[in-house]
Backbone as a ProteinNet text record, in pm:
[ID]
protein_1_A
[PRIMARY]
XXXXXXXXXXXXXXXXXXXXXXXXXXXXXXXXXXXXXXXXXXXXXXXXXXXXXXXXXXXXXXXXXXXXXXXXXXXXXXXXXXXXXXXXXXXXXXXXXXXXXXXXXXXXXXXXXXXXXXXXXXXXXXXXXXXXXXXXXXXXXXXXXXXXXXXXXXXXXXXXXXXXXXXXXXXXXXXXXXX
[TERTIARY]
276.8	287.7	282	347.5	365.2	341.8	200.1	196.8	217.2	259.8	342.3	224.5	208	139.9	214.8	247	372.8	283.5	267.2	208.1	288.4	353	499.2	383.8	251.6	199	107.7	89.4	50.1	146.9	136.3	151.1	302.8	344.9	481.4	446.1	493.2	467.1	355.3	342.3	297.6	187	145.5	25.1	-68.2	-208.2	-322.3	-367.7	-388.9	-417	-590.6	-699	-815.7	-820.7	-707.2	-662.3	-565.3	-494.6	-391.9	-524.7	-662.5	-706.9	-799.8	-841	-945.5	-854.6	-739.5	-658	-670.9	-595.1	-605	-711.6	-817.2	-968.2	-1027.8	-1011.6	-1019.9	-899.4	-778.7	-724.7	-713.2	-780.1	-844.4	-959.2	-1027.2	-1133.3	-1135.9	-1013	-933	-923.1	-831.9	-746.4	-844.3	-981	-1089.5	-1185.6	-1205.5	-1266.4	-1186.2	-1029.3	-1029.2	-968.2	-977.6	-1035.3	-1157.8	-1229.4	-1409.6	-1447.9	-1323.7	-1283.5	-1236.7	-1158.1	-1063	-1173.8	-1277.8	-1348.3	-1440.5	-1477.8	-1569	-1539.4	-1404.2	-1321.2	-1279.7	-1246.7	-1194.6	-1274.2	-1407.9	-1496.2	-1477.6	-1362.8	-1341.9	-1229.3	-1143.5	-1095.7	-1114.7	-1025.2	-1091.2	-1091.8	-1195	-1243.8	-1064.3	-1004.3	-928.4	-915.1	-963.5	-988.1	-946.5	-965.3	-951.2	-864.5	-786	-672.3	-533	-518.6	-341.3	-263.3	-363.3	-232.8	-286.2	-155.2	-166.1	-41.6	-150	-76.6	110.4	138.2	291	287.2	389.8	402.9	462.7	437.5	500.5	475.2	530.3	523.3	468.1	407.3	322.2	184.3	48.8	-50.3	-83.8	-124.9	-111.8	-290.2	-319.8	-443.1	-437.8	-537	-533	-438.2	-427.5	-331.9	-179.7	-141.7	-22.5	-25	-134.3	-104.9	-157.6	-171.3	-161.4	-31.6	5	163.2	270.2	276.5	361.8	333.6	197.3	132.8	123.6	165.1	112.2	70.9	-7	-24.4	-40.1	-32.6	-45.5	-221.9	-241.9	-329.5	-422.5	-349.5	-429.8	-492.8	-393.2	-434.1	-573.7	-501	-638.8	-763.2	-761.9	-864.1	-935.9	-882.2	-955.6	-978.4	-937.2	-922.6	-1118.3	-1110.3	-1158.5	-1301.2	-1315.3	-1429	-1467.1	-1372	-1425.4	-1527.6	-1474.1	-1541.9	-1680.8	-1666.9	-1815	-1920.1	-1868.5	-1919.5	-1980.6	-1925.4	-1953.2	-2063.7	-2085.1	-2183.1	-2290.8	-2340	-2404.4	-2454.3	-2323.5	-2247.5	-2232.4	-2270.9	-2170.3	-2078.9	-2006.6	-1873	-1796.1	-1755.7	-1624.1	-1527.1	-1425.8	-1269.7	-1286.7	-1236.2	-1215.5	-1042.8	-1042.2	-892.2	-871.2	-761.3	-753.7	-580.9	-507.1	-368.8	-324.6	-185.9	-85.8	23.9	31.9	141.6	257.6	375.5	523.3	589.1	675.8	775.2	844.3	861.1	923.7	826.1	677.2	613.2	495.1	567.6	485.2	366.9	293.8	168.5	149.5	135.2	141.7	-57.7	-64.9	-215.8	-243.4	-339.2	-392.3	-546.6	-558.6	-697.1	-761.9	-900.4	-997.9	-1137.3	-1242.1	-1343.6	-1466.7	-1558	-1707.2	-1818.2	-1872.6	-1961.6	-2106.6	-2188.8	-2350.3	-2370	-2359.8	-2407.9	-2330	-2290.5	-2177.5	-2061.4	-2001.3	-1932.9	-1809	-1681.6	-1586.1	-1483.1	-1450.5	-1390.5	-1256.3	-1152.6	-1005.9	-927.7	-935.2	-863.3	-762.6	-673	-486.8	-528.8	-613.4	-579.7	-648.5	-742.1	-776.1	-678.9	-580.8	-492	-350	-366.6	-253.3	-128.3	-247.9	-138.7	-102.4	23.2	40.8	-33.8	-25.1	-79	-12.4	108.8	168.7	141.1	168.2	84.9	17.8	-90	-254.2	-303.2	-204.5	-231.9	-240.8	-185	-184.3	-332.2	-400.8	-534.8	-584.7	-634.9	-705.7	-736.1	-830.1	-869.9	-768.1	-582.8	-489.2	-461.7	-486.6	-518.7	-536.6	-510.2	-582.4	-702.3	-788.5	-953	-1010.4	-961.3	-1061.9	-1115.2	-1172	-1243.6	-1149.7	-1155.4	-1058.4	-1075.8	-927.3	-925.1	-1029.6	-1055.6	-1146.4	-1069.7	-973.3	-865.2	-744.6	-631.8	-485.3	-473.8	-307.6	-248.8	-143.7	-76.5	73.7	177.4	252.2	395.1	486.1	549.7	720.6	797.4	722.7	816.9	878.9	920.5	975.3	790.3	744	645.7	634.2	745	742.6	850.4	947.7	999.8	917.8	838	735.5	667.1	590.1	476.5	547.3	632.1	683.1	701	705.7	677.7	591.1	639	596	427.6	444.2	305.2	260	138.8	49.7	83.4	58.4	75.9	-48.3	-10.6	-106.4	-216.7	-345.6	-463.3	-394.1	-297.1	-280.7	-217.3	-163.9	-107.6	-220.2	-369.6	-449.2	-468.8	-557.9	-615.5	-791	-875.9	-993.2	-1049.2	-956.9	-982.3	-1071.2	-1104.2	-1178.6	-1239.3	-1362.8	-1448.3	-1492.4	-1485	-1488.9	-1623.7	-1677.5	-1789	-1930.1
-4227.8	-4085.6	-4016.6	-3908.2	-3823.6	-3666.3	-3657.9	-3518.2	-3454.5	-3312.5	-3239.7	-3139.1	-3084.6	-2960.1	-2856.4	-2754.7	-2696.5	-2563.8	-2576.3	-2509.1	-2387.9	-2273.6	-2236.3	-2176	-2105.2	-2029.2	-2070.7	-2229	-2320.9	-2404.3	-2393.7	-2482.8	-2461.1	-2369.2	-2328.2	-2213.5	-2201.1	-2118.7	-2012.3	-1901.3	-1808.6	-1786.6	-1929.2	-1961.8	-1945.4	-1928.4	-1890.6	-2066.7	-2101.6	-2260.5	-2234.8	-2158.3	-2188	-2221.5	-2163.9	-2182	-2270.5	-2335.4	-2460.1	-2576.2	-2568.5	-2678.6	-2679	-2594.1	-2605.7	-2630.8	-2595.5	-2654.9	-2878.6	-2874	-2992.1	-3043.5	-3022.2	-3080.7	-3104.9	-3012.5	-3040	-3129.1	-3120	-3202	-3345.2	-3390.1	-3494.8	-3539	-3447.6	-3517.1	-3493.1	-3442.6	-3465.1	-3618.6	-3691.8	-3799.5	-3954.7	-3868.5	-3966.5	-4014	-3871	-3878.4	-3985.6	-3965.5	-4022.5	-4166.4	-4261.6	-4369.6	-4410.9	-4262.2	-4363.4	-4419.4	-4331.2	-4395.6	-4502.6	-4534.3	-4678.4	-4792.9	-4778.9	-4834.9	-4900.7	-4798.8	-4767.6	-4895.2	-4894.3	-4997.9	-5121.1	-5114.6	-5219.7	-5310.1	-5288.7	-5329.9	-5455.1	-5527.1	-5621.2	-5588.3	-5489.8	-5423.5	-5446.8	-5460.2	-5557.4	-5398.5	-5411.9	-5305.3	-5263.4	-5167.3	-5117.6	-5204	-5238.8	-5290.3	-5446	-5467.8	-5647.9	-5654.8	-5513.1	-5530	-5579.7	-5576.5	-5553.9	-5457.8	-5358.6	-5244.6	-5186.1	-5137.1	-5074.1	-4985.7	-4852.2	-4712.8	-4718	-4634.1	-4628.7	-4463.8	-4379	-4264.8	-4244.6	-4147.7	-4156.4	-3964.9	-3974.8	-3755.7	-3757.9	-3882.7	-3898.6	-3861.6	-3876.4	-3871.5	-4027.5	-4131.2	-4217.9	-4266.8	-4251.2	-4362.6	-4506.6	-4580.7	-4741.4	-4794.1	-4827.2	-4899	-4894.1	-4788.1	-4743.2	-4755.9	-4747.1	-4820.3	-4974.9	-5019.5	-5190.7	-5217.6	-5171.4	-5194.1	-5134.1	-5041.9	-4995.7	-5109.8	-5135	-5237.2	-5133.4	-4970.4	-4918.9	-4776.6	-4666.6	-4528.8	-4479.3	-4278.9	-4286	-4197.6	-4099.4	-4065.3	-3969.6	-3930.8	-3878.6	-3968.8	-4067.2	-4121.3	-4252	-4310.9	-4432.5	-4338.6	-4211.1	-4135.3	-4141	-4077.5	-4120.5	-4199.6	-4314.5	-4440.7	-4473.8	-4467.4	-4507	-4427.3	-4278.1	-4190.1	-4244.3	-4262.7	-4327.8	-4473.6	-4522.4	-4658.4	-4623.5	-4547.4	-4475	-4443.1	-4378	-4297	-4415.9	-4500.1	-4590.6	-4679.9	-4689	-4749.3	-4664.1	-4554.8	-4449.7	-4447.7	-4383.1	-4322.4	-4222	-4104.5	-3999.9	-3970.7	-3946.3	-3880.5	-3771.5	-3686.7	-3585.2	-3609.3	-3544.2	-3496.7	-3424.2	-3424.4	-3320.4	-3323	-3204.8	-3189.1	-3079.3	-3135.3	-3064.4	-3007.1	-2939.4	-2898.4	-2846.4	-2872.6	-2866.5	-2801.9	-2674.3	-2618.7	-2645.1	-2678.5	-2729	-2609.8	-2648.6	-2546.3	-2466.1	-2464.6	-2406.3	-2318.4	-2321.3	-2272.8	-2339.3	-2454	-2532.9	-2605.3	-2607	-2669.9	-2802.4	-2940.6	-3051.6	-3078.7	-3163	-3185.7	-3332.7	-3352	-3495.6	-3488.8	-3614.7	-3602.7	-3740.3	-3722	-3866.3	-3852.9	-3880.2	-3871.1	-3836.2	-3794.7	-3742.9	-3787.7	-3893.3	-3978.1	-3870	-3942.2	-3866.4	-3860.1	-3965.2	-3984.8	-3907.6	-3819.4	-3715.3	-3774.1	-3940.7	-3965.2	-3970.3	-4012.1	-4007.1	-4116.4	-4197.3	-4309.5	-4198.4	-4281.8	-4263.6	-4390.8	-4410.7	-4510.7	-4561.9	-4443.8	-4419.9	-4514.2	-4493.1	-4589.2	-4729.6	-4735.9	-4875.7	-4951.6	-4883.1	-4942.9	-4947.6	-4906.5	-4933.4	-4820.8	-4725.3	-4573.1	-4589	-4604.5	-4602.4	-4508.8	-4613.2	-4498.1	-4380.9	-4439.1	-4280.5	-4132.3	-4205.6	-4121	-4031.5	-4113.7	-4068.7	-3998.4	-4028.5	-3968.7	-3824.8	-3780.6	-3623.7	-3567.5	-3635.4	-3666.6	-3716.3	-3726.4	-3836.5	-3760	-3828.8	-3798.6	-3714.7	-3750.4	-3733.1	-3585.9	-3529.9	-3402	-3265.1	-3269.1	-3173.9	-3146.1	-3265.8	-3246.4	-3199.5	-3130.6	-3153.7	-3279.3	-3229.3	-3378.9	-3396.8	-3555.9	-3527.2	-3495.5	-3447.4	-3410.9	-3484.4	-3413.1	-3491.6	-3509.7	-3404.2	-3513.3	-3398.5	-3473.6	-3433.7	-3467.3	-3341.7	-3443.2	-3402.2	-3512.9	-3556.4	-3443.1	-3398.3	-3310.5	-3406.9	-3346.9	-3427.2	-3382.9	-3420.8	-3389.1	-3552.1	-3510.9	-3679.1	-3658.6	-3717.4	-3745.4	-3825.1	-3959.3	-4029.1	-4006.6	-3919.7	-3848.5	-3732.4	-3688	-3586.8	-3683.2	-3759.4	-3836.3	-3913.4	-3957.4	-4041.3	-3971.9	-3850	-3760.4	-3886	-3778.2	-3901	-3810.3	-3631.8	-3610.4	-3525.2	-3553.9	-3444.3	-3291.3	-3228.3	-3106.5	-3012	-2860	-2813.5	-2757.7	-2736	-2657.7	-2536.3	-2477.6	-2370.4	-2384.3	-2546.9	-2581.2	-2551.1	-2623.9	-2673.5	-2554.7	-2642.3	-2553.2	-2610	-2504.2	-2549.3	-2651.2	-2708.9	-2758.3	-2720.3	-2756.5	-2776	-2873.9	-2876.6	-3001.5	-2941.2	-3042.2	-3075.6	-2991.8	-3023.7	-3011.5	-2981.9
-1160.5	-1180.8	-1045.2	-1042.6	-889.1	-963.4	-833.7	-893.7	-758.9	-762.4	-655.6	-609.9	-545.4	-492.4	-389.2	-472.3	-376.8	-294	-170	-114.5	-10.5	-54.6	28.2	163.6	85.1	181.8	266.3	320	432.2	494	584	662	769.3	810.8	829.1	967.8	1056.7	1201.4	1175.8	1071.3	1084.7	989.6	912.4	873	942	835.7	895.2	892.2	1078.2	1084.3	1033.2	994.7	957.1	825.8	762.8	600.5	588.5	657.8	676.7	693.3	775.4	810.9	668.3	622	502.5	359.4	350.9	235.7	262.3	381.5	433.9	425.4	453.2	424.4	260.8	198.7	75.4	15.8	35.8	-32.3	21	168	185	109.1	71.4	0.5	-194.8	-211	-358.5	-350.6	-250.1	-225.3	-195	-90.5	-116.2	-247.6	-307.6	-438.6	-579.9	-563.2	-604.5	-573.9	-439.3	-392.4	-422.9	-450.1	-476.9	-611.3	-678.3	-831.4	-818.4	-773	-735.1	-697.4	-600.4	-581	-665	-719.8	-852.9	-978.4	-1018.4	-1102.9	-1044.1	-917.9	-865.1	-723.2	-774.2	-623.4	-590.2	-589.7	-539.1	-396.5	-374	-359.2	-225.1	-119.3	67.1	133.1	255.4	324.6	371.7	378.1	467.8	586.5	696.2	788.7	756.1	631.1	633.2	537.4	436.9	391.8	400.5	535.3	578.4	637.7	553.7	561	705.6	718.4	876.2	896.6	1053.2	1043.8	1015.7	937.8	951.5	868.6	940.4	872.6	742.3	631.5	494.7	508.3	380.9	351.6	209.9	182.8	63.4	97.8	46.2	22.5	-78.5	-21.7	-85	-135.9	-294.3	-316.4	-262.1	-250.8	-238.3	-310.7	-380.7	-446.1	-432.9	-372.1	-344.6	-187.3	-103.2	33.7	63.3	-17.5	-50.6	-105.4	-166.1	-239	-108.5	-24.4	80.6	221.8	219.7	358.1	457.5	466	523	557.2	544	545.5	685.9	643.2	799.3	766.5	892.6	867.4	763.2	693.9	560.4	467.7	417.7	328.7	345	501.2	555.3	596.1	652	660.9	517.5	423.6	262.6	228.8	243.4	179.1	241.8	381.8	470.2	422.8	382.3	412.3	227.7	133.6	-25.4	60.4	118.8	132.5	176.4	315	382.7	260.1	224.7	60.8	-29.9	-43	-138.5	-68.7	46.5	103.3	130.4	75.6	115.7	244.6	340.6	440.8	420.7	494.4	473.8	679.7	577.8	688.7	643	738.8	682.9	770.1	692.3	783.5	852.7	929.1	1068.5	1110	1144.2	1173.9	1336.8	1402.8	1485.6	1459	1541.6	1519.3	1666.3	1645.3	1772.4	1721	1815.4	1768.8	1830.9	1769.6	1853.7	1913.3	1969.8	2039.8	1949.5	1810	1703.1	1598.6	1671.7	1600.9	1475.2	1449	1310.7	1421.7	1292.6	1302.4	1305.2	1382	1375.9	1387.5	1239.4	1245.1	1225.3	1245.3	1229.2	1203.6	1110.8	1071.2	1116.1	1100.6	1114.2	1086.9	1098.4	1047.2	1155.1	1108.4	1185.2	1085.3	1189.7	1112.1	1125.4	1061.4	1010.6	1227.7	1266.6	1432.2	1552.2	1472.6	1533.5	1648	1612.3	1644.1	1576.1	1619.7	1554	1522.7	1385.3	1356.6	1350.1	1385.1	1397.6	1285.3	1158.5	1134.7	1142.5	1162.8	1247.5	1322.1	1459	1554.5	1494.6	1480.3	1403.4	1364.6	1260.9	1167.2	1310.3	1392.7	1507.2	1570.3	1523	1572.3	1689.7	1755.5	1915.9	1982	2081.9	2211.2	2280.5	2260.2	2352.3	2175.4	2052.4	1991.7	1986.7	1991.3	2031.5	2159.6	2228	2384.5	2343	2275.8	2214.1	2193.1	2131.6	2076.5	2130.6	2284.6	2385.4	2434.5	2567.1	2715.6	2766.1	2763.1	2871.2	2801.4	2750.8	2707.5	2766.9	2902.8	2970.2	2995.4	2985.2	2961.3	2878.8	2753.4	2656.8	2578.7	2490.9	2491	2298.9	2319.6	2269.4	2107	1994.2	1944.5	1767	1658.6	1586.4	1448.7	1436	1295.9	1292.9	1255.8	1211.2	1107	1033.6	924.4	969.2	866.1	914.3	815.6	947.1	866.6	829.2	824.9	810.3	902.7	1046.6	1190	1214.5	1307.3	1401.5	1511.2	1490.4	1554.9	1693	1621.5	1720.5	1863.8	1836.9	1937.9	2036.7	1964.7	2007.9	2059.7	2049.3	2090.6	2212.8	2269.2	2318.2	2507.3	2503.2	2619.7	2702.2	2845.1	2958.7	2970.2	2951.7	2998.3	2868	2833.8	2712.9	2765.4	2634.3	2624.1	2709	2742.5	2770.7	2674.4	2728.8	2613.8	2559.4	2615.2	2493.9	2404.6	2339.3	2222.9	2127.4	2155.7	2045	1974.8	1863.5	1790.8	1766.3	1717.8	1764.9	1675.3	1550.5	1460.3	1327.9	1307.7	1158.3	1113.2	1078.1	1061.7	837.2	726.3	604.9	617.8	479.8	425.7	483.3
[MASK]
+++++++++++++++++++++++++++++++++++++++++++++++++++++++++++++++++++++++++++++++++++++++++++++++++++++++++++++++++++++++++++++++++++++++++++++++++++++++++++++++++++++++++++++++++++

């Protein structure tokens, strides 16, 4: 079953990104909640990490079972997958999101997690997000420090990402941290 969520008034140049990152945050943790169901029924079910599956971009929102069946998600869905598991080990973590605005105006976000120890798991990169990627989201950043979660549009990313130098600080955005 595919259920749709048509959102016209997020996510598009002249969106409000504090209300683009808190839609995004909750419906990360729609997508984890129900992974912790999945878990819940299927606790045999291998850690993320010792599954297989690994980063690859989609314009889905995928539960477990549907990124075991693909072999691979990008960062929304292993971020959930990842924060149901935390959860289930009584862990807590949230989403965190940061955002980059492109040359056309849209909002390019990415997400990852903020553990209880106020550090930060990235499962994108875990699962094998490139580096010239991530460089977006790094140290090479202009010195901030780097970013704490995105989600994925339906840009070419990997043409964007592939730049020889990171963007300047007046792309970011200050992010948004869950719950």
């Amino acid at each position: 079953m595919d259920i749709v969520f048509r959102l016209p008034h997020l996510f598009y140049a002249k969106s409000n990104p504090t209300e683009d990152a808190a839609v995004l945050c909750e419906l990360v943790e729609c997508l984890a909640r129900i992974d912790g169901l999945y878990l819940k029924y299927h606790p045999k079910t291998p850690s993320i990490y010792k599954s297989g599956v690994v980063y690859g971009r989609t314009d889905e929102w995928l539960p477990i079972p549907a990124c075991r069946e693909l072999g691979y998600a990008d960062c929304k869905s292993v971020t959930a997958w990842r924060l149901a598991e935390l959860r289930a080990r009584g862990l807590n973590a949230t989403p965190e999101h940061r955002w980059m605005k492109r040359a056309d105006g849209v909002k390019d976000f990415h997400i990852l997690l903020r553990l209880d120890d106020g550090t930060n798991e990235d499962p994108s990169k875990i699962l094998g997000m490139g580096k010239d990627e991530n460089a977006y989201f790094g140290p090479g950043n202009g010195g901030r420090a780097a970013p704490r979660v995105m989600a994925a549009s339906n840009t070419d990313w990997d043409a964007k990402f592939r730049k020889a130098s990171p963007p300047s600080n007046n792309g970011w955005g200050d992010g948004f941290r869950g719950r």
